[in-house]
C-alpha positions in Angstrom: 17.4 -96.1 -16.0 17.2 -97.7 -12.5 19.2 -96.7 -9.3 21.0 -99.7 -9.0 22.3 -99.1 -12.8 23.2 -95.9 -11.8 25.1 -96.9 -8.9 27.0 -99.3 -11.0 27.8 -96.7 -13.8 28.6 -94.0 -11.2 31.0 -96.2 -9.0 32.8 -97.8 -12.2 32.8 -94.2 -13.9 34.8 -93.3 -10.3 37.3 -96.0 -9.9 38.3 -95.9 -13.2 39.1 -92.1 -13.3 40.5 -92.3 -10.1 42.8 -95.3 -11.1 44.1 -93.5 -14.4 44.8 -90.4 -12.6 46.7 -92.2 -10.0 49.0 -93.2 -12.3 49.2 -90.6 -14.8 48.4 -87.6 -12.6 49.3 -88.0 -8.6 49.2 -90.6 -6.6 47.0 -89.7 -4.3 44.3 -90.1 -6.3 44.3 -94.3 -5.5 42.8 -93.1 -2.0 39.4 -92.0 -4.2 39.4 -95.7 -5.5 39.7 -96.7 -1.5 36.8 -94.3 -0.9 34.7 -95.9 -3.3 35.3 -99.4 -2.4 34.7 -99.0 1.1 31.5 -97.1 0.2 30.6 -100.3 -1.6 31.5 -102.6 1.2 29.6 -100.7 3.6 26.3 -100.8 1.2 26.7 -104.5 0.6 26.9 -105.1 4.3 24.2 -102.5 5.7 22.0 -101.9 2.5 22.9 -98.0 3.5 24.1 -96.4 0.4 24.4 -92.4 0.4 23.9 -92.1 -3.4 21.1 -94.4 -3.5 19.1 -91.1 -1.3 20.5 -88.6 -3.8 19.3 -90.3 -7.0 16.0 -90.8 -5.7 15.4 -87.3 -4.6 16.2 -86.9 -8.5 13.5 -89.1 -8.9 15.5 -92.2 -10.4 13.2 -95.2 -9.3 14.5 -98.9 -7.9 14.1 -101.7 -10.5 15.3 -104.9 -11.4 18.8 -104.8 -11.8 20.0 -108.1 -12.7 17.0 -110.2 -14.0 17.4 -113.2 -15.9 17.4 -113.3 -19.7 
């Protein structure tokens, strides 16, 4: 698996959990889903991403993400 699936499963996995438990649990838990987003923004516009450096000191290499069938 490449970093930039991983990104995409990680972030989805997040705002997803964050959204259910902001409505079943507290609603606080919407600022999480905030977090992420603006962590996505800020990628999209730098190319900076914070987990991009973790999963490659776990040795998770780039690929092609979204090639063309």
């Amino acid at each position: 698996m490449t970093v930039e699936k991983m990104i995409l499963l990680i972030a989805g996995t997040v705002v997803l959990a964050s959204s259910i438990l902001s409505v079943y649990h507290a609603p606080e838990w919407i600022y999480l889903t905030g977090f992420v987003g603006a962590n996505l923004l800020f990628a999209g516009l730098t190319g900076f991403c914070p987990m991009v450096k973790i999963l490659r000191k776990f040795g998770i290499q780039s690929g092609d993400a979204f090639h063309r069938s």
